[in-house]
Backbone bond lengths (Angstrom), bond angles and torsions (degrees), N, CA, C in turn:
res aa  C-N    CA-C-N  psi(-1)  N-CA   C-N-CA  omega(-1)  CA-C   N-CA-C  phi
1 X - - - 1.448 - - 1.521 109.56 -
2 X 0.853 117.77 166.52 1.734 126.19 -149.28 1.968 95.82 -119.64
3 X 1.346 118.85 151.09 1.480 120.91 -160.60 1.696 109.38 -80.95
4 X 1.069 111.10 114.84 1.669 113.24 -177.92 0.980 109.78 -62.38
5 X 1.611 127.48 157.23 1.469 131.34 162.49 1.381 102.52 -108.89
6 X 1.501 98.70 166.04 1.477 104.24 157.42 1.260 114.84 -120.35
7 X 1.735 120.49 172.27 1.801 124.74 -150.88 1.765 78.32 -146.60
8 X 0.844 95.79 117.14 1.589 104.67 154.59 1.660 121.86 -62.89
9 X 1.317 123.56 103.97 1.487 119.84 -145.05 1.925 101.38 -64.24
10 X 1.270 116.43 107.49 1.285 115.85 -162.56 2.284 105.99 -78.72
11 X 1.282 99.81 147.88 1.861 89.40 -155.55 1.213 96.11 -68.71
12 X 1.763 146.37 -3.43 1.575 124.72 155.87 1.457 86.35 -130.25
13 X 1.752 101.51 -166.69 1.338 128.30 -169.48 1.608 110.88 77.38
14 X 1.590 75.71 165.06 1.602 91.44 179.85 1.259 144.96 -37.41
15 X 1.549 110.54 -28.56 1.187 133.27 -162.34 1.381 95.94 -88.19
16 X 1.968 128.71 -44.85 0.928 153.45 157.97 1.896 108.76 -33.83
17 X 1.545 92.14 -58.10 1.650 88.02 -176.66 1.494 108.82 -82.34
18 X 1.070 126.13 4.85 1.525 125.76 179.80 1.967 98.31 -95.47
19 X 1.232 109.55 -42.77 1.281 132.76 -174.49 1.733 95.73 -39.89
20 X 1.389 91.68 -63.86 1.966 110.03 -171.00 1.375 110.94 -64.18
21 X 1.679 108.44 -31.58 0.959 103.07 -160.83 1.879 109.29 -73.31
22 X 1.691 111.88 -34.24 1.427 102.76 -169.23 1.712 98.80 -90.36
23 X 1.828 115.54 -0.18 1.373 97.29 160.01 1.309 135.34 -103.60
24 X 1.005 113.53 11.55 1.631 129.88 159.34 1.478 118.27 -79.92
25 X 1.637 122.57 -11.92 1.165 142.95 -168.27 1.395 101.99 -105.91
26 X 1.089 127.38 -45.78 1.519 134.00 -176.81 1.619 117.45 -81.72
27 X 1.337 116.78 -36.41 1.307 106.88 171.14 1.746 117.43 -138.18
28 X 1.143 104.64 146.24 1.540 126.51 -166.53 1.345 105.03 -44.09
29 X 1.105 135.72 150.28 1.568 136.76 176.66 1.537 116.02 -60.32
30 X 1.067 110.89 -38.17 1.357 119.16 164.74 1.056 131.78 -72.33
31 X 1.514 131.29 -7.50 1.503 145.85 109.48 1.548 157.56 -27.85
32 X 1.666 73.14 -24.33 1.970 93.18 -174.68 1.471 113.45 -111.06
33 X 1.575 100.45 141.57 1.308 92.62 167.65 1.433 101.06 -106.55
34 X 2.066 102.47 150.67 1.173 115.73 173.49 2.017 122.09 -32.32
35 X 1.681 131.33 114.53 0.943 118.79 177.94 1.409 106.78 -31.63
36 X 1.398 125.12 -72.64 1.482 118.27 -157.23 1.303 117.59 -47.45
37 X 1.374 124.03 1.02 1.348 123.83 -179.41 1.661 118.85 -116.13
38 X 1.571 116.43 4.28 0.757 139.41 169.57 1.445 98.30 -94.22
39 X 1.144 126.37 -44.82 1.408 118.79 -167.91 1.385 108.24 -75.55
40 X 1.336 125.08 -42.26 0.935 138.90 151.88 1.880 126.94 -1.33
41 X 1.693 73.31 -84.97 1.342 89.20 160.05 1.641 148.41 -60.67
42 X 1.571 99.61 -19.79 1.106 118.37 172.97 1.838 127.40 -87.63
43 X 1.463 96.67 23.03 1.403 126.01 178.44 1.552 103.81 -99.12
44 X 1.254 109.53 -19.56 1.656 109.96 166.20 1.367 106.62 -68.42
45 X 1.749 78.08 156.47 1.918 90.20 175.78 1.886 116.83 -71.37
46 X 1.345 109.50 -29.85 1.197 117.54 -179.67 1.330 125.67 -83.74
47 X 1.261 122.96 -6.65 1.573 162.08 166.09 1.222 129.67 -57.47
48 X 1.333 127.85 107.16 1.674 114.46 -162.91 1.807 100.28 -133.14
49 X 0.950 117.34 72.14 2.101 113.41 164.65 1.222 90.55 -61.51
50 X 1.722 116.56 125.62 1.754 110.84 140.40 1.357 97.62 -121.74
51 X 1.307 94.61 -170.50 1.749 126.76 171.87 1.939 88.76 -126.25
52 X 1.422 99.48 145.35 1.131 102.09 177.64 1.757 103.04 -127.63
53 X 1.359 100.02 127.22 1.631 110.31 -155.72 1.660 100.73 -122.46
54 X 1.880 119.44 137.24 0.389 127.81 153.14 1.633 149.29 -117.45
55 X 1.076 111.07 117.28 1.841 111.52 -140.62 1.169 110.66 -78.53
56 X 1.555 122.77 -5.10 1.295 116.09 168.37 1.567 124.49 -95.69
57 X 1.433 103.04 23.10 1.539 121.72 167.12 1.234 104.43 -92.98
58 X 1.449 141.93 157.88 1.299 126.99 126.05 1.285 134.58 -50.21
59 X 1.654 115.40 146.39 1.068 116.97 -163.46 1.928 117.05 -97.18
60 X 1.561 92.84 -12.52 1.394 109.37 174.11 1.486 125.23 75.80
61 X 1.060 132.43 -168.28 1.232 137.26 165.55 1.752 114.78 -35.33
62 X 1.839 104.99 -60.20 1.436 102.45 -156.88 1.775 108.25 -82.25
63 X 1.488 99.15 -29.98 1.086 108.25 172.24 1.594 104.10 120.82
64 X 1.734 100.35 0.81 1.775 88.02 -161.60 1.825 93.53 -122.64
65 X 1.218 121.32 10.86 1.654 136.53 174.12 1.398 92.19 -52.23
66 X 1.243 150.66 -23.41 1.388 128.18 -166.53 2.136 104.18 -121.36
67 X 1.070 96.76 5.53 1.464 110.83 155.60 1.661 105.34 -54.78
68 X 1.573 117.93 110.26 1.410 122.59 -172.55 1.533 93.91 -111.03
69 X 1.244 155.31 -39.26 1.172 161.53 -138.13 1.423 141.19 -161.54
70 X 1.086 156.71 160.19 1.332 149.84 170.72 1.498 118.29 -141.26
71 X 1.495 118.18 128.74 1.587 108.03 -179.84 1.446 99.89 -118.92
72 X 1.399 126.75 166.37 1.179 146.11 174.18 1.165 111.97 -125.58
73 X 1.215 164.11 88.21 1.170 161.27 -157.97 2.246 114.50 -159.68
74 X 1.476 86.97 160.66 1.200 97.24 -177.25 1.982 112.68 -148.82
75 X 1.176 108.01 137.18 1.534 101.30 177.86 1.718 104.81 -132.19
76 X 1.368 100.99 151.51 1.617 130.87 162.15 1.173 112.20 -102.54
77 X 1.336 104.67 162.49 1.490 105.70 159.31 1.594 127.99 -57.04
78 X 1.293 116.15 -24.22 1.187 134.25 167.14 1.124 143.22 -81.98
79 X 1.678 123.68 -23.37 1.390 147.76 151.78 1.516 115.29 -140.50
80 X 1.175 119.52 -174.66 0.919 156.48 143.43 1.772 136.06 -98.35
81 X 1.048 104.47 136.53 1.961 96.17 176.79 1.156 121.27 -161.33
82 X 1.437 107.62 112.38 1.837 120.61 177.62 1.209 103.83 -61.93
83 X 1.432 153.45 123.97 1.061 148.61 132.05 1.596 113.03 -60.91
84 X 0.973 118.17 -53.41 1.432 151.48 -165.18 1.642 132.50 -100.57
85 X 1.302 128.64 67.61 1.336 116.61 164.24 1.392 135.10 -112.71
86 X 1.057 149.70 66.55 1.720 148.46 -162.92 1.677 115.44 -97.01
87 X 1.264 109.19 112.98 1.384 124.46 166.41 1.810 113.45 -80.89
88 X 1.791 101.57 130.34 1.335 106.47 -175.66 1.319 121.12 -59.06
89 X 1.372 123.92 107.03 1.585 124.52 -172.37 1.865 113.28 -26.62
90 X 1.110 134.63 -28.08 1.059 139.38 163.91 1.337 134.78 -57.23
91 X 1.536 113.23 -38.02 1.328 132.97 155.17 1.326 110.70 -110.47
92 X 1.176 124.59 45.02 1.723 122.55 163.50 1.714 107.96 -75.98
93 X 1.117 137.11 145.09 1.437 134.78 157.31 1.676 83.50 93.62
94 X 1.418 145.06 31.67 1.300 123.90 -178.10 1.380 86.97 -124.71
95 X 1.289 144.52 39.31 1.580 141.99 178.61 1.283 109.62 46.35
96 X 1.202 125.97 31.56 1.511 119.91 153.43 1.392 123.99 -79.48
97 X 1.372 138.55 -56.31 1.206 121.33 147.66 1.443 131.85 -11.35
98 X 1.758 119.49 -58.80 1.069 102.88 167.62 1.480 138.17 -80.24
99 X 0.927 106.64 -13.91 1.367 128.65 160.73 1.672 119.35 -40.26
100 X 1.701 104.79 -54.68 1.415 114.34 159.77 1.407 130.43 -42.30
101 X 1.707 84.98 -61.02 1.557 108.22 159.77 1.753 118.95 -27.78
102 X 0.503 106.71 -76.92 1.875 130.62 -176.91 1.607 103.42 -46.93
103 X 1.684 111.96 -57.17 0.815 108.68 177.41 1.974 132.83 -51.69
104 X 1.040 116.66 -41.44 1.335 156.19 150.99 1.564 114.13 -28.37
105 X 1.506 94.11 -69.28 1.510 96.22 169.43 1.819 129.95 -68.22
106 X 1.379 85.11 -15.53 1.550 100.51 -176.06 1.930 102.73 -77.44
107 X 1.139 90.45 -53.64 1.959 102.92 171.25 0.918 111.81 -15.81
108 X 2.301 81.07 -83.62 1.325 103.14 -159.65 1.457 115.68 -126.86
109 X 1.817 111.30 65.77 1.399 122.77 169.36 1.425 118.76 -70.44
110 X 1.148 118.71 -14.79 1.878 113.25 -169.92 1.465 83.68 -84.72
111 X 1.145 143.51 -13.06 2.123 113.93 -175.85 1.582 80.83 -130.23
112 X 1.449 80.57 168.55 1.432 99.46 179.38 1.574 125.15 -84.72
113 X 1.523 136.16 107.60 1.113 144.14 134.86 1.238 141.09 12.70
114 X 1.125 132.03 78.05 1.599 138.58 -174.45 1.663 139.28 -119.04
115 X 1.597 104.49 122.12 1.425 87.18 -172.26 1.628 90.53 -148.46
116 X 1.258 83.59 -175.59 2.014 85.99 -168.92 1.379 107.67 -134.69
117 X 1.322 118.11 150.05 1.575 121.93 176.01 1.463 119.22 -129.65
118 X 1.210 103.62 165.03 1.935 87.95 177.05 1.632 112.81 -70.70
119 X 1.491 110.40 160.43 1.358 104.82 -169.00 1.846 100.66 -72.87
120 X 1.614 116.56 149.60 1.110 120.26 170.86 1.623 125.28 -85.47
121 X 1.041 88.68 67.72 1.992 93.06 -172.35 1.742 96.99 -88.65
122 X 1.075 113.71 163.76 1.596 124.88 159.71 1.636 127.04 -55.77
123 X 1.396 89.66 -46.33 1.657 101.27 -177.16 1.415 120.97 -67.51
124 X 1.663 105.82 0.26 1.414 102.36 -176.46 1.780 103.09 -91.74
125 X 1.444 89.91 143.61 2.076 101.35 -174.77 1.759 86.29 -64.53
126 X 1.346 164.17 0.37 1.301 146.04 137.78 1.212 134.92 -86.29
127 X 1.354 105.15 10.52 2.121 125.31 -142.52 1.688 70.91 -50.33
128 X 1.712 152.04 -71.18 1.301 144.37 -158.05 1.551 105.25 -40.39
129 X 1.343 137.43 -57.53 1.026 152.02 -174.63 1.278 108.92 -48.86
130 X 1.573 123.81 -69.99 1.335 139.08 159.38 1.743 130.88 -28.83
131 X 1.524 101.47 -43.88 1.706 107.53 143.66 0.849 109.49 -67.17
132 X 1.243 134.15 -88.13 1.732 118.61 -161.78 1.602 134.89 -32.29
133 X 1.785 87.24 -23.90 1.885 94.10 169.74 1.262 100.27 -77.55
134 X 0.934 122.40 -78.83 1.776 124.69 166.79 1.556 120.40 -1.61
135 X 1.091 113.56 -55.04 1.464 117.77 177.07 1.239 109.95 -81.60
136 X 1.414 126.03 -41.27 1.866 113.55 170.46 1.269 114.48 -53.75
137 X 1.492 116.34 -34.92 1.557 110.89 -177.50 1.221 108.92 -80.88
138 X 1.023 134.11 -30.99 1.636 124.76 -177.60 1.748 100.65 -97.75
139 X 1.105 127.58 19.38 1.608 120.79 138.53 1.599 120.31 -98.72
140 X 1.415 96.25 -0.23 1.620 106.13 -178.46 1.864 85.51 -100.08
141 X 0.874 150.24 21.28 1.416 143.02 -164.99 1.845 138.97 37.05
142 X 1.757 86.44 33.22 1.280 105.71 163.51 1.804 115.84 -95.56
143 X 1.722 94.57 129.83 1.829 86.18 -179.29 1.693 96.36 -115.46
144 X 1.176 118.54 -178.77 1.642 140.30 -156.06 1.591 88.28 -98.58
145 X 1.720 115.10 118.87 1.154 113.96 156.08 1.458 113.74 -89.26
146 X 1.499 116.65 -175.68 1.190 142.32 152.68 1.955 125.14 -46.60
147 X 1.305 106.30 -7.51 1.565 105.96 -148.58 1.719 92.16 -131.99
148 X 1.227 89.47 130.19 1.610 115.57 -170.77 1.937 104.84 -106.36
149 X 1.479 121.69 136.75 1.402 95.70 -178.37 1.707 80.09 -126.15
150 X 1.415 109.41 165.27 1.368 126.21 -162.77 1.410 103.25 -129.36
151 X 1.656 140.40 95.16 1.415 149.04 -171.14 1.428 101.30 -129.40
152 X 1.395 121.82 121.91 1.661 131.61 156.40 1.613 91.33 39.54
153 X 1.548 90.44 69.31 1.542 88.72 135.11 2.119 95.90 81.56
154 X 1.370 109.52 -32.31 1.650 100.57 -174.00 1.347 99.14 -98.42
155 X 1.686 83.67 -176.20 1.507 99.33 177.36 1.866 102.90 -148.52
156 X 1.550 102.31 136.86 1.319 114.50 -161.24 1.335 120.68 -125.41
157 X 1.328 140.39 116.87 1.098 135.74 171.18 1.494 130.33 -72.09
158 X 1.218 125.73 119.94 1.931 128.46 -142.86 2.243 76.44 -102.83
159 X 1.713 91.53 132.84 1.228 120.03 170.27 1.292 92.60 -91.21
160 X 1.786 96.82 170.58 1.461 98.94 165.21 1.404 119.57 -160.89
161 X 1.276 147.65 121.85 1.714 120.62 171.62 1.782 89.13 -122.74
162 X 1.779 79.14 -172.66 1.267 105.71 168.03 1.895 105.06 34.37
163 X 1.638 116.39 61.26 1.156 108.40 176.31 1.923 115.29 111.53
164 X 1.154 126.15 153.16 1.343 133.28 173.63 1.716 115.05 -125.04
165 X 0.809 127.03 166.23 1.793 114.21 158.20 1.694 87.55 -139.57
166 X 1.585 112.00 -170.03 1.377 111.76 174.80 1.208 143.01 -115.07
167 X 0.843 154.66 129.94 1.728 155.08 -146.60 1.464 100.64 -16.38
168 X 1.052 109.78 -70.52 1.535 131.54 -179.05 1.515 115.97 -25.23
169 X 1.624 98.17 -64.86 1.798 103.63 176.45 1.625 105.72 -77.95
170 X 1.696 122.95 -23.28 1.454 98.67 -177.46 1.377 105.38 -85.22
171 X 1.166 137.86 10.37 1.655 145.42 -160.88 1.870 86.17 -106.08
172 X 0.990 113.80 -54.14 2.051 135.54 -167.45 1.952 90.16 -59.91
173 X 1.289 106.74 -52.10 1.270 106.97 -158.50 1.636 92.43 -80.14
174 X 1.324 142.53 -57.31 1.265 142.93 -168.12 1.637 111.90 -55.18
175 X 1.122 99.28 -19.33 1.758 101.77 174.68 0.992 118.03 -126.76
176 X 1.684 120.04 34.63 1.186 104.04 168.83 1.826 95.27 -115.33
177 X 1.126 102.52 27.07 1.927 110.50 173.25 1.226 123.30 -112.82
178 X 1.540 93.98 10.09 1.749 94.14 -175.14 1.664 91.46 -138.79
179 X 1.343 109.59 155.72 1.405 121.87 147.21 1.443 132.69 -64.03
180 X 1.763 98.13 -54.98 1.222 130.48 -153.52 1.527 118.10 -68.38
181 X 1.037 140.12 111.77 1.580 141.74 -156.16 1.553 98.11 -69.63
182 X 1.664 113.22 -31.66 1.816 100.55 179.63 1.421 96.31 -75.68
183 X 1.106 159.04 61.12 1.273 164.94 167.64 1.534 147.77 -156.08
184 X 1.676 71.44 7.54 1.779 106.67 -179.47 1.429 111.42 -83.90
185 X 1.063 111.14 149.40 1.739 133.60 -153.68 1.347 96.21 -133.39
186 X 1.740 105.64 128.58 1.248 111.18 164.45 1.415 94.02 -127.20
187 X 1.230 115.33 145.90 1.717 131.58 172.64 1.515 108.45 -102.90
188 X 1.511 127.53 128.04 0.839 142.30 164.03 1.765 125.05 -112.29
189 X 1.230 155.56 158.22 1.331 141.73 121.64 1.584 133.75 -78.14
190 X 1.075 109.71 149.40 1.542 95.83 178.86 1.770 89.89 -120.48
C-alpha cells in the first residue's frame, strides 16, 4: 500500500464535502457533532481534523475522490484521544483504518491512547457491528477499560493501549475541546 497523507479538514470545499460526507455515513446522528463545531474546534493547538488521502487513487473531478478516511483527534502531553475515526465505505476492509492505527501509535506511543466505542451489548439493533468494532481495535492493540464516558444523552466504552490515565484527567482532557455544555463528558467506571 502506498504512504497516506493527511489534509487538514479545510471549513468548505470538496475535500470538506467528502469529509461530511463519509462522516455522516459512519455515525448515527445522535453521535455527531455538528461539522462546524468540529472545525471549530480544530483551531486548537491540541486539535487535529484531517481528511486522510490517498494519492494513488484518483482524485477525480472534485479533487476529493481519493479522500479514504477522516480522524478527529487531540493530544497532551499526557494522552492522546481519538474521538473520531471513519473509513470511506468504499475502501472499508482495505487496511486503512489500521494503517491510521499504527500511525498514531508511532506519534504518540510514549502516553497512553484513548478512544471509545459504543457499548457491545446484544440489545443493540447493531450489537453485530459493535463486535466487529471491538475486534478491529483490539487487533490494533487496544483493550476494554473499566471507564464509561457519558456525552448527550450516550454512553461509551473508553478503549485503551499502550498505557491508562484516570477518569478524572480523561473527563479534564475531553472538555477542555469544547465550549458547548451539550458536549460535556463525564467519565465514570463501572
Amino acid at each position: 500500500m502506498t504512504d497516506l497523507t493527511q489534509i487538514p479538514v479545510p471549513s468548505e470545499g470538496p475535500i470538506t464535502d467528502k469529509v461530511q460526507e463519509i462522516y455522516e455515513r459512519s455515525f448515527p446522528p445522535e453521535e455527531q457533532i455538528p461539522l462546524p463545531e468540529l472545525l471549530e474546534s480544530a483551531e486548537l493547538d491540541e486539535v487535529s481534523f484531517v481528511a486522510w488521502v490517498d494519492d494513488s487513487l484518483p482524485a477525480g473531478e472534485t479533487g476529493a475522490d481519493n479522500v479514504v478516511a477522516l480522524t478527529f483527534s487531540f493530544a497532551f502531553h499526557d494522552l492522546f484521544y481519538l474521538g473520531f475515526l471513519a473509513v470511506d465505505g468504499r475502501t472499508r476492509s482495505a487496511g486503512y483504518g489500521s494503517r491510521i492505527l499504527a500511525h498514531f501509535r508511532e506519534r504518540h506511543g510514549d502516553v497512553p491512547q484513548l478512544l471509545e466505542i459504543e457499548p457491545v451489548v446484544r440489545e443493540a439493533g447493531n450489537y453485530q457491528q459493535r463486535v466487529r468494532r471491538l475486534a478491529f481495535y483490539e487487533r490494533n492493540g487496544f483493550t476494554v477499560t473499566n471507564m464509561l464516558t457519558h456525552e448527550a444523552d450516550q454512553t461509551y466504552r473508553v478503549l485503551a493501549r499502550d498505557g491508562i490515565v484516570t477518569p478524572q484527567r480523561l473527563e479534564k482532557a475531553l472538555n477542555s475541546v469544547t465550549d458547548d455544555p451539550a458536549y460535556a463528558s463525564r467519565v465514570t467506571t463501572d
